[in-house]
C-alpha positions in Angstrom: -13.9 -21.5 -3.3 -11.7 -18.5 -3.4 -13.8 -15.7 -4.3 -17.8 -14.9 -4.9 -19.0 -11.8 -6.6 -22.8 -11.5 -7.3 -22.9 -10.7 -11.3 -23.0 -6.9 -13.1 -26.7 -7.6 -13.7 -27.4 -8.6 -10.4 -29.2 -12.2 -11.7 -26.2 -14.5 -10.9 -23.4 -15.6 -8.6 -20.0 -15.9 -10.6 -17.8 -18.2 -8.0 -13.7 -18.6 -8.3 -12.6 -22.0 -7.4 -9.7 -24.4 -7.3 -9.8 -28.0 -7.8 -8.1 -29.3 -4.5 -6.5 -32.1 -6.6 -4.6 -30.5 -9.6 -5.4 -26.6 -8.1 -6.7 -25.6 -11.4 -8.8 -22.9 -11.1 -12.1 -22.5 -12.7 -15.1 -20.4 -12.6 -18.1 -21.4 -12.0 -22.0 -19.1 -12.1 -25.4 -19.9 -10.0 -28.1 -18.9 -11.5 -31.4 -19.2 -9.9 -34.5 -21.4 -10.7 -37.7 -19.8 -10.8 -40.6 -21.9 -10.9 -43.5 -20.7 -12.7 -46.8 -19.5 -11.5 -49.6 -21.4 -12.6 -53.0 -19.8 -13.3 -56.1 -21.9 -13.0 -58.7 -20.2 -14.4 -62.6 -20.7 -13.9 -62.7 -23.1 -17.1 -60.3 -25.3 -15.7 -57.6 -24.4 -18.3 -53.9 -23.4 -17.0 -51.9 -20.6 -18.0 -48.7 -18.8 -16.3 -49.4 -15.5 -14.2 -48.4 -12.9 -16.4 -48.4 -9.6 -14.9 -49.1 -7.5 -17.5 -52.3 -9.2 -17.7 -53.1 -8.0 -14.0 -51.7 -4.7 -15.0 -54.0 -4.2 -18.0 -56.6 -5.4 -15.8 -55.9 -2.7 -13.4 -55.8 -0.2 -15.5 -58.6 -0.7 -17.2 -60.5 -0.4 -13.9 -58.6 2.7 -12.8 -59.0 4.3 -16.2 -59.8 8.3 -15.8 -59.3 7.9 -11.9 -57.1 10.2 -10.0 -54.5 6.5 -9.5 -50.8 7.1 -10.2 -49.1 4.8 -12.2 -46.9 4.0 -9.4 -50.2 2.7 -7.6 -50.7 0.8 -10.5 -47.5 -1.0 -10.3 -47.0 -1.2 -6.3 -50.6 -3.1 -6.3 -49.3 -5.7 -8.8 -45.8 -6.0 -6.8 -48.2 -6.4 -4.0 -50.2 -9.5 -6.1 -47.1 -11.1 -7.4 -45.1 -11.2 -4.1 -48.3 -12.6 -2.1 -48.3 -15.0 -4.9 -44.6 -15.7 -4.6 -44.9 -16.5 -1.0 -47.8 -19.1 -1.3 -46.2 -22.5 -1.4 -48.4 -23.9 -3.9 -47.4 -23.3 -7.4 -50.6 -23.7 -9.0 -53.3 -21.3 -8.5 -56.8 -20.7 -8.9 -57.7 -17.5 -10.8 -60.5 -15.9 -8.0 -57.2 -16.1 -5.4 -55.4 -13.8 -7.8 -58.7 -11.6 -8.1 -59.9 -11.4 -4.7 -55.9 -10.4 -4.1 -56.3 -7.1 -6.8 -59.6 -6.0 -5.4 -58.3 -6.0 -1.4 -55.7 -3.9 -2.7 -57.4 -1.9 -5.2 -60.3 -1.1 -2.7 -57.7 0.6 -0.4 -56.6 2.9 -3.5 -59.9 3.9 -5.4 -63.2 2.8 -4.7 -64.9 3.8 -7.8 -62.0 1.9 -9.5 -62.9 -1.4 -6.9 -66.2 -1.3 -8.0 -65.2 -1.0 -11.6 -62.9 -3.9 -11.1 -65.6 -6.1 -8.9 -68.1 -5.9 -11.9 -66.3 -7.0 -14.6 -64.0 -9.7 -12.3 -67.6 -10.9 -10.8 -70.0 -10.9 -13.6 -72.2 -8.3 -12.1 -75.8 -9.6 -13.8 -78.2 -7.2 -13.0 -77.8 -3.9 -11.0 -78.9 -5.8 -7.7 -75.9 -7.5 -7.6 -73.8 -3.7 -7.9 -75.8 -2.8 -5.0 -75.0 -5.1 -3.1 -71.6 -4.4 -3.5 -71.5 -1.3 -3.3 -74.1 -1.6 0.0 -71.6 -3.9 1.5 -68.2 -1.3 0.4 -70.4 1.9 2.4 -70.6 -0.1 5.1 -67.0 -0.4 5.5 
């Protein structure tokens, strides 16, 4: 190898080589492999993690709440890197939502709340108290 220069936009590796045997030179780029997140969600079916679908989520939850969208976006960084750093590849769906609300519960709680009704399937308004019992206590 003779020279390595990670590319303009910062995805690959562009390598100058020789051949050892002729000394052509060539050039060669390393790109890397990203494996896929896979979502397993409550009805068994599989889907890949799509951010924008925790983002939507999100926002939803923190509509007409004093959040910045920088919140917003730092809280998803947050669930995709925690993601990224579990060494399974496949993942159950309450992982990924019990990630957003630790997260979201340190930003807004109205908007926690918000989020743990819909993500839980609040039935009744017994349920809400309880969570919202268990979110004073803290």
């Amino acid at each position: 190898m003779i020279d390595s220069r990670v590319s303009t936009e910062g995805v690959s590796i562009r390598r100058r080589r020789e051949c050892l045997n002729c000394s052509k030179r060539f050039t060669t780029f390393e790109h890397i492999e990203e494996i896929p997140i896979i979502v397993i969600k409550k009805n068994g079916a599989r889907e890949v993690f799509s951010r924008k679908k925790v983002k939507d989520g999100v926002m939803r939850a923190c509509e007409k709440r004093p959040v910045a969208l920088d919140q917003i976006d730092g809280l998803v960084d947050f669930v995709e890197d925690a993601l990224e750093k579990m060494q399974n590849r496949e993942i159950e769906s309450p992982v990924i939502g019990e990630l957003v609300m630790k997260k979201l519960q340190e930003i807004d709680a109205v908007a926690y709340v918000r989020f743990a009704s819909v993500y839980r399937q609040f039935k009744d308004v017994s349920q809400f108290m309880q969570e919202l019992s268990g979110l004073l206590k803290k």
